[in-house]
Biopython code that builds the backbone (N, CA, C, O; Angstrom):
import numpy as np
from Bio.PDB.StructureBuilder import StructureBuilder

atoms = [
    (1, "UNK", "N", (-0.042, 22.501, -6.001)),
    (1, "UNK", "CA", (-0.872, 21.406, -5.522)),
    (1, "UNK", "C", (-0.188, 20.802, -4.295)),
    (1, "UNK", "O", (1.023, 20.589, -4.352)),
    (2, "UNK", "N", (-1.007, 20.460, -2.988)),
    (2, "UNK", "CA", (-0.155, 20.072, -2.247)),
    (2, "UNK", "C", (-0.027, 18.317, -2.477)),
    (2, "UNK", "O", (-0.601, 17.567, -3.266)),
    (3, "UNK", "N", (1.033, 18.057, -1.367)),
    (3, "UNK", "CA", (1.250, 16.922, -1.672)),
    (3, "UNK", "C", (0.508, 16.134, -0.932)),
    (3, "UNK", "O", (1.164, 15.478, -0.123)),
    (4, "UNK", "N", (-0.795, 15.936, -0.917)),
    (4, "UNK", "CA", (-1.579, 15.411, -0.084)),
    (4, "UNK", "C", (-2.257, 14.901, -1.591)),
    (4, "UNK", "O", (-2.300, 13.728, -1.962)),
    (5, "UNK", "N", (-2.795, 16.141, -2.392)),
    (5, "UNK", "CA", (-4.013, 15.536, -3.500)),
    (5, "UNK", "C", (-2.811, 15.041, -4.500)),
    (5, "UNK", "O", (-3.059, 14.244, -5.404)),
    (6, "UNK", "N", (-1.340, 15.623, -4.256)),
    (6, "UNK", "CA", (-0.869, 14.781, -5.527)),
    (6, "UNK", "C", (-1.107, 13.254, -5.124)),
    (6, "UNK", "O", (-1.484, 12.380, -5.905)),
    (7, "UNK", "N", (-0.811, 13.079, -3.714)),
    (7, "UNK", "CA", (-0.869, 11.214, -3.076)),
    (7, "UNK", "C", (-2.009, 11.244, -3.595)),
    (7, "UNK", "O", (-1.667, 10.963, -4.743)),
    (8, "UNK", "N", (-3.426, 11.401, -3.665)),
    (8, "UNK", "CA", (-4.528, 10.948, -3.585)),
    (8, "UNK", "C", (-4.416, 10.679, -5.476)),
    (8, "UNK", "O", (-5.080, 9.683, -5.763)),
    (9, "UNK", "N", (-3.977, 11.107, -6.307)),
    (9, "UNK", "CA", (-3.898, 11.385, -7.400)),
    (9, "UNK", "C", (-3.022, 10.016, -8.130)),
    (9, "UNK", "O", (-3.133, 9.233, -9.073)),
    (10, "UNK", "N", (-2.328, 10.257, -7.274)),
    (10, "UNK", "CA", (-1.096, 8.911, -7.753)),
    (10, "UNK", "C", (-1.380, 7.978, -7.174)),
    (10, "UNK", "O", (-0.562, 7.107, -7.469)),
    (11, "UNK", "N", (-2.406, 7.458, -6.181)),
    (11, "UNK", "CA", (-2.748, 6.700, -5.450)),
    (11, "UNK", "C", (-3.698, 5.937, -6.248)),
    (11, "UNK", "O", (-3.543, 4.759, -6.571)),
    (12, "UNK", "N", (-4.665, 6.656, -6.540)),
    (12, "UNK", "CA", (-5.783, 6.260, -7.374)),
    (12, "UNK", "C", (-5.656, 5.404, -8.509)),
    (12, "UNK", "O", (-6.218, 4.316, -8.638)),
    (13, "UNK", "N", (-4.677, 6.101, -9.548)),
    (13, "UNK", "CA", (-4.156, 6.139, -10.763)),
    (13, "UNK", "C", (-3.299, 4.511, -10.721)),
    (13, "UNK", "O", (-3.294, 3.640, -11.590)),
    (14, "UNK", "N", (-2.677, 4.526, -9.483)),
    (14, "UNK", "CA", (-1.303, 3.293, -9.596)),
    (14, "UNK", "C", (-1.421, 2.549, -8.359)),
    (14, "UNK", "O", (-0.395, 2.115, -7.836)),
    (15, "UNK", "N", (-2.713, 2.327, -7.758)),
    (15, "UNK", "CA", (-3.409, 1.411, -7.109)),
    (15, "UNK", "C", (-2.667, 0.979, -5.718)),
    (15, "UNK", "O", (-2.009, -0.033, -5.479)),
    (16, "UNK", "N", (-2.877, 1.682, -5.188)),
    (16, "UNK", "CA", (-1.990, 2.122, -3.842)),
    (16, "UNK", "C", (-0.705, 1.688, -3.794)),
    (16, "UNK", "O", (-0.367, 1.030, -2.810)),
    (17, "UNK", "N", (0.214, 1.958, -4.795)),
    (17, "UNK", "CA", (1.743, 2.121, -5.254)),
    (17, "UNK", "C", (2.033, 3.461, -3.985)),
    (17, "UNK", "O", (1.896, 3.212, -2.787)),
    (18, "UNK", "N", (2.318, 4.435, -4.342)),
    (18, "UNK", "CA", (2.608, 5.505, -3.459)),
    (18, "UNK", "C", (2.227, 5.145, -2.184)),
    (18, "UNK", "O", (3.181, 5.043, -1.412)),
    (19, "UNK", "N", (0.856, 4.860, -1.591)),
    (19, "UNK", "CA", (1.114, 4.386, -0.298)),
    (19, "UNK", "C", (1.896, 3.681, 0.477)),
    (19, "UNK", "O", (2.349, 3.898, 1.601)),
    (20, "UNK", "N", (2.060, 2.330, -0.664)),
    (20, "UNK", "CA", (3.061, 1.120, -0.051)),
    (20, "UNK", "C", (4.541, 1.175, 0.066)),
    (20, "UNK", "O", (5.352, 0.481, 0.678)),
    (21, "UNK", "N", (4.668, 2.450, -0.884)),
    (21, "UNK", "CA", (6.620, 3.086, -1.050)),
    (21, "UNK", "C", (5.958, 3.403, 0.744)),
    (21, "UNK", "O", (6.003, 2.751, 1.787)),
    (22, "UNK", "N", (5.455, 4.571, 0.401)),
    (22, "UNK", "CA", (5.453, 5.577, 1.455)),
    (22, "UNK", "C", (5.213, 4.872, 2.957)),
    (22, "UNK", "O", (5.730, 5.579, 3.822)),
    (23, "UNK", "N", (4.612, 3.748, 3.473)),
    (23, "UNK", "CA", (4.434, 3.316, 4.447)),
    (23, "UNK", "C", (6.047, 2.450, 4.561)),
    (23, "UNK", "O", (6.672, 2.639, 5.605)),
    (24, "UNK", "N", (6.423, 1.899, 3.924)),
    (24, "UNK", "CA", (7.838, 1.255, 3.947)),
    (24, "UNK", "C", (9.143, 2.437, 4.155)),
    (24, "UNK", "O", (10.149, 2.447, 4.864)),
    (25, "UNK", "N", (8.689, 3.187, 3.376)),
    (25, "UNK", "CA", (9.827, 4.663, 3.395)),
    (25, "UNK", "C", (9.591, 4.639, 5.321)),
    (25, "UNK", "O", (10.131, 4.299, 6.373)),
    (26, "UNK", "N", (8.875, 5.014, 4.979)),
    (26, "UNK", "CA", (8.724, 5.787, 6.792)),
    (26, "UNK", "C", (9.378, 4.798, 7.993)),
    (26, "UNK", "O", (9.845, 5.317, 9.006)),
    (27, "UNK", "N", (9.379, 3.578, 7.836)),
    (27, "UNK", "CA", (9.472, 2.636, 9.208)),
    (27, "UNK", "C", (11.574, 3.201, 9.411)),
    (27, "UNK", "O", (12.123, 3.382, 10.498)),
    (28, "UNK", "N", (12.039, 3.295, 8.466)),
    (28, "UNK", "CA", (13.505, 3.755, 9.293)),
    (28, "UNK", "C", (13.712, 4.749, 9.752)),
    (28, "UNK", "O", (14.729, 4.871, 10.435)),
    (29, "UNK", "N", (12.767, 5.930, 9.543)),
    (29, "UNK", "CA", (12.465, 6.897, 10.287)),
    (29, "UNK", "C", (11.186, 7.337, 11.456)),
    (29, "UNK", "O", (10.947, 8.487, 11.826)),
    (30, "UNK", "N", (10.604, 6.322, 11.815)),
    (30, "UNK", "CA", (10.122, 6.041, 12.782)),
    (30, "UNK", "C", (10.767, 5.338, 13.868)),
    (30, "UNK", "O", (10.690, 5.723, 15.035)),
    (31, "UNK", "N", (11.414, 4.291, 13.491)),
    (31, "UNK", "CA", (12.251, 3.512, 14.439)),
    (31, "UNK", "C", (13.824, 4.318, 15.113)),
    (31, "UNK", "O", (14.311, 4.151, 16.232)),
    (32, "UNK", "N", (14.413, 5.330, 13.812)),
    (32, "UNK", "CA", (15.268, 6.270, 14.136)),
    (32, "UNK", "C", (14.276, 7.062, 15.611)),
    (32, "UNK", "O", (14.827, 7.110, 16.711)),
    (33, "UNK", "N", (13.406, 7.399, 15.501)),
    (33, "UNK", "CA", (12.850, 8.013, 16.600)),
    (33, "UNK", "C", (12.144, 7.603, 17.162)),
    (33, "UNK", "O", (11.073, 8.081, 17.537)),
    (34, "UNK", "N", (12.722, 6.338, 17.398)),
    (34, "UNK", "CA", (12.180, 5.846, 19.400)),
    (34, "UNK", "C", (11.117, 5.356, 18.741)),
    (34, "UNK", "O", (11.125, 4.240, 19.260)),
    (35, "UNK", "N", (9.762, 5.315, 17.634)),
    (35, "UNK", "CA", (8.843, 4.667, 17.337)),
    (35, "UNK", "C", (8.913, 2.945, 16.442)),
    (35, "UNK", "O", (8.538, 2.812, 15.277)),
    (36, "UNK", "N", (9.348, 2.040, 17.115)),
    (36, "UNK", "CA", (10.148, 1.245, 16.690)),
    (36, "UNK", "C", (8.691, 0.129, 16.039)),
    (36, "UNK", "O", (8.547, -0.493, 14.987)),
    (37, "UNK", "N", (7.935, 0.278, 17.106)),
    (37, "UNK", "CA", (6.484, -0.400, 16.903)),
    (37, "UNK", "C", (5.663, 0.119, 15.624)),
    (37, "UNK", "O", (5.351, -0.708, 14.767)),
    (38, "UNK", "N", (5.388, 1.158, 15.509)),
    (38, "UNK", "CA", (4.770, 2.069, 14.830)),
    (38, "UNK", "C", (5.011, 1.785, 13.646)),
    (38, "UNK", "O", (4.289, 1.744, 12.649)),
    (39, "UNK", "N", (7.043, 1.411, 13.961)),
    (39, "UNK", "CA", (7.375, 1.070, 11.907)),
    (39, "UNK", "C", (7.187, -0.378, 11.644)),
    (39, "UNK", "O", (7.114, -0.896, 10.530)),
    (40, "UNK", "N", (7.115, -0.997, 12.839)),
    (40, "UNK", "CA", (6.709, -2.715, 12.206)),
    (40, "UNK", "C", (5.455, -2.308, 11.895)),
    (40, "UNK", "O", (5.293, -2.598, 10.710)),
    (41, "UNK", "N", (3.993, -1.530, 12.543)),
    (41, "UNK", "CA", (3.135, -1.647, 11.933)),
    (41, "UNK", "C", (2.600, -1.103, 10.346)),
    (41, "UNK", "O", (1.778, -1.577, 9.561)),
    (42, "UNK", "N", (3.433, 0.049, 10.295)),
    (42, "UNK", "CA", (3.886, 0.177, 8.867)),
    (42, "UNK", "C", (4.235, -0.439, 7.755)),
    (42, "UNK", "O", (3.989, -0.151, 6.584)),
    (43, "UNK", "N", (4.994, -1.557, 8.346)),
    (43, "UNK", "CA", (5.609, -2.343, 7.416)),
    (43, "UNK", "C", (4.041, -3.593, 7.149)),
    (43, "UNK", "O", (3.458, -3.953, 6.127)),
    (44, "UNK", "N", (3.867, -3.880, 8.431)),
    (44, "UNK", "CA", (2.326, -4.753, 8.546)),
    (44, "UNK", "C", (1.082, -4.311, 7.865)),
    (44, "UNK", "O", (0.195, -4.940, 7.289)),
    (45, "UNK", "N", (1.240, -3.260, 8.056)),
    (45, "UNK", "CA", (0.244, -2.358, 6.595)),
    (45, "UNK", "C", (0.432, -2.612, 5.238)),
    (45, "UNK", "O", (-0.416, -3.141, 4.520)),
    (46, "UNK", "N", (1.718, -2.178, 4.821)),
    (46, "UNK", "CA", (2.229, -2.343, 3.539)),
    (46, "UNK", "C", (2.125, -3.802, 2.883)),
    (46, "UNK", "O", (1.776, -3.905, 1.707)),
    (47, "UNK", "N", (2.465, -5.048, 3.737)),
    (47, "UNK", "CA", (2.473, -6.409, 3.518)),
    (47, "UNK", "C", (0.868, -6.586, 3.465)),
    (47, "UNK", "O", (0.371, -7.383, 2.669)),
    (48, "UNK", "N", (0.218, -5.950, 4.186)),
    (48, "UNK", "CA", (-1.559, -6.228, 3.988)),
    (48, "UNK", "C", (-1.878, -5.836, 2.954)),
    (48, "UNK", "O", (-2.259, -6.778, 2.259)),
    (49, "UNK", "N", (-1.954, -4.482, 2.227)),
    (49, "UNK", "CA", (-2.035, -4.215, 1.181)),
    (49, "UNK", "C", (-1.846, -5.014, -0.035)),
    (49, "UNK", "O", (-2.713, -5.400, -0.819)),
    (50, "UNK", "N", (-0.433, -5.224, -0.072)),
    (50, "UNK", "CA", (-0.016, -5.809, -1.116)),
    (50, "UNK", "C", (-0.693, -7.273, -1.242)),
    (50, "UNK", "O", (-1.010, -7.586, -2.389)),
    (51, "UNK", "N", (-0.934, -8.130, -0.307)),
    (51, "UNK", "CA", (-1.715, -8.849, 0.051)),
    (51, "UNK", "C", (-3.138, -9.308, -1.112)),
    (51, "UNK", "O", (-3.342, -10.256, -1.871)),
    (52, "UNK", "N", (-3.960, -7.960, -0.703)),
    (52, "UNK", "CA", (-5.134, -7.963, -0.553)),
    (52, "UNK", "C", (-5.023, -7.406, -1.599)),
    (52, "UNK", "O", (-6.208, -7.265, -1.904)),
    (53, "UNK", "N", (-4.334, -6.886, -2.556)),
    (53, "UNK", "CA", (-4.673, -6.421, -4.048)),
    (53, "UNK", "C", (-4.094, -7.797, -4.646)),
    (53, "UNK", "O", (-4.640, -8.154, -5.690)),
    (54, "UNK", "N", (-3.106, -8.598, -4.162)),
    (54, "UNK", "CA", (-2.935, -9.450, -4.822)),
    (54, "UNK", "C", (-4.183, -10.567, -5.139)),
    (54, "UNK", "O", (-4.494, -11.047, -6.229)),
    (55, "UNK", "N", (-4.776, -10.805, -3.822)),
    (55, "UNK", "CA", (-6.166, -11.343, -3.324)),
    (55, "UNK", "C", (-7.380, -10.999, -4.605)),
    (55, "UNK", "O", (-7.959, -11.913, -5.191)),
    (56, "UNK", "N", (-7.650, -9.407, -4.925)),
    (56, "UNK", "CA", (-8.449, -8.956, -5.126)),
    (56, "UNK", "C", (-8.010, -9.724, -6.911)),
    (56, "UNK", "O", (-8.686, -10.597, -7.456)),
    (57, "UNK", "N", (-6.655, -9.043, -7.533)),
    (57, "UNK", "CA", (-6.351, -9.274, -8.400)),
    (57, "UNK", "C", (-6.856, -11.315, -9.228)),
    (57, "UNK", "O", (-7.364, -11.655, -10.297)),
    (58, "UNK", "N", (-6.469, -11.926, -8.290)),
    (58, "UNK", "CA", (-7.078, -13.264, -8.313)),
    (58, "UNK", "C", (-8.548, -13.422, -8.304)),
    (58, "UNK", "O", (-9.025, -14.322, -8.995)),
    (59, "UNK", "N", (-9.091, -12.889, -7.817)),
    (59, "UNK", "CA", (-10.660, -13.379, -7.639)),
    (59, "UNK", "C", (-11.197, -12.740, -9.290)),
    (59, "UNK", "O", (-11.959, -13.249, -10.112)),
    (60, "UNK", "N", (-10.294, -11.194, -9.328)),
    (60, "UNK", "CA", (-11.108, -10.616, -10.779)),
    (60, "UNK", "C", (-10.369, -11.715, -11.694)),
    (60, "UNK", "O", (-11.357, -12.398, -11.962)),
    (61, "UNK", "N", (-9.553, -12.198, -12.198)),
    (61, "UNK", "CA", (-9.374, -13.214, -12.727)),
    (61, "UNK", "C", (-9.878, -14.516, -13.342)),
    (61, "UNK", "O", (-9.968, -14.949, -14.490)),
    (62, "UNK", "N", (-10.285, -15.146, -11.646)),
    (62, "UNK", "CA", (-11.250, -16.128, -11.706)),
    (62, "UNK", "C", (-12.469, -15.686, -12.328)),
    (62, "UNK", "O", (-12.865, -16.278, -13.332)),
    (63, "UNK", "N", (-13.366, -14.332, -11.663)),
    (63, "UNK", "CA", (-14.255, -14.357, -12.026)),
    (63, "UNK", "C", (-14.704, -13.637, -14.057)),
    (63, "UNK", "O", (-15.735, -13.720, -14.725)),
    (64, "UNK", "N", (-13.315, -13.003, -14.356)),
    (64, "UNK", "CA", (-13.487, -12.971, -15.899)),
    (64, "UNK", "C", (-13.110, -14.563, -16.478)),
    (64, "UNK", "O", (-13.363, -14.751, -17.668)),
    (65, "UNK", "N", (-12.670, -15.418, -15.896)),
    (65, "UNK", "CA", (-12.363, -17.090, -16.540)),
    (65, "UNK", "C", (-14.110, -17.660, -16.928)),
    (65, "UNK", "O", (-14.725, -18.143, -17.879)),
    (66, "UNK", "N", (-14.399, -17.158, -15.271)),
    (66, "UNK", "CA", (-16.091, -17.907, -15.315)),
    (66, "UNK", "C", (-16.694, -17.672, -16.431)),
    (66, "UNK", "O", (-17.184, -18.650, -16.994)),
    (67, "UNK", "N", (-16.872, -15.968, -17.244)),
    (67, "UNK", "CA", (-17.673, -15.092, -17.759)),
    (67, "UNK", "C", (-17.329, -15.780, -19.093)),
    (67, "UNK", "O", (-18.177, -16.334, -19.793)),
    (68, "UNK", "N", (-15.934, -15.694, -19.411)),
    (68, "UNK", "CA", (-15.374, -16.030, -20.980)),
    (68, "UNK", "C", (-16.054, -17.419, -21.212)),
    (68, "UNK", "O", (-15.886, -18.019, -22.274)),
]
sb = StructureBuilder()
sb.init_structure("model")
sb.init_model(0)
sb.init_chain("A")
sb.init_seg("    ")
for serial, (resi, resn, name, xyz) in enumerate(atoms, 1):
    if name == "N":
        sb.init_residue(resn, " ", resi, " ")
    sb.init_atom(name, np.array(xyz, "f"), 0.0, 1.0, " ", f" {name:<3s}", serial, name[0])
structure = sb.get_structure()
């Protein structure tokens, strides 16, 4: 299996976990090669993410409080 559908697999499963390693993994080896921008936006990705599931995580919350 390549490691493309295993990401899509583990991605799915553990709610963009593997992405957010993987976008953080990468910025010291982007910045090692001259792409120094590229890994702050990496890192600006990863902080959005986490973000916005945290975001998402709150609203489903609220809105099972309303329901109960």
């Amino acid at each position: 299996m390549s490691r493309h559908l295993i990401a899509e697999k583990y991605i799915s499963v553990h709610s963009g976990a593997f992405l957010i390693r993987e976008l953080r993994e990468s910025q010291p080896y982007l910045a090692d090669g001259g792409l120094h921008q590229v890994g702050k936006l990496m890192l600006a990705a990863a902080d959005e993410i986490e973000h916005l599931q945290a975001r998402i995580r709150g609203l489903e919350r609220a809105s099972f409080v309303r329901r109960s």
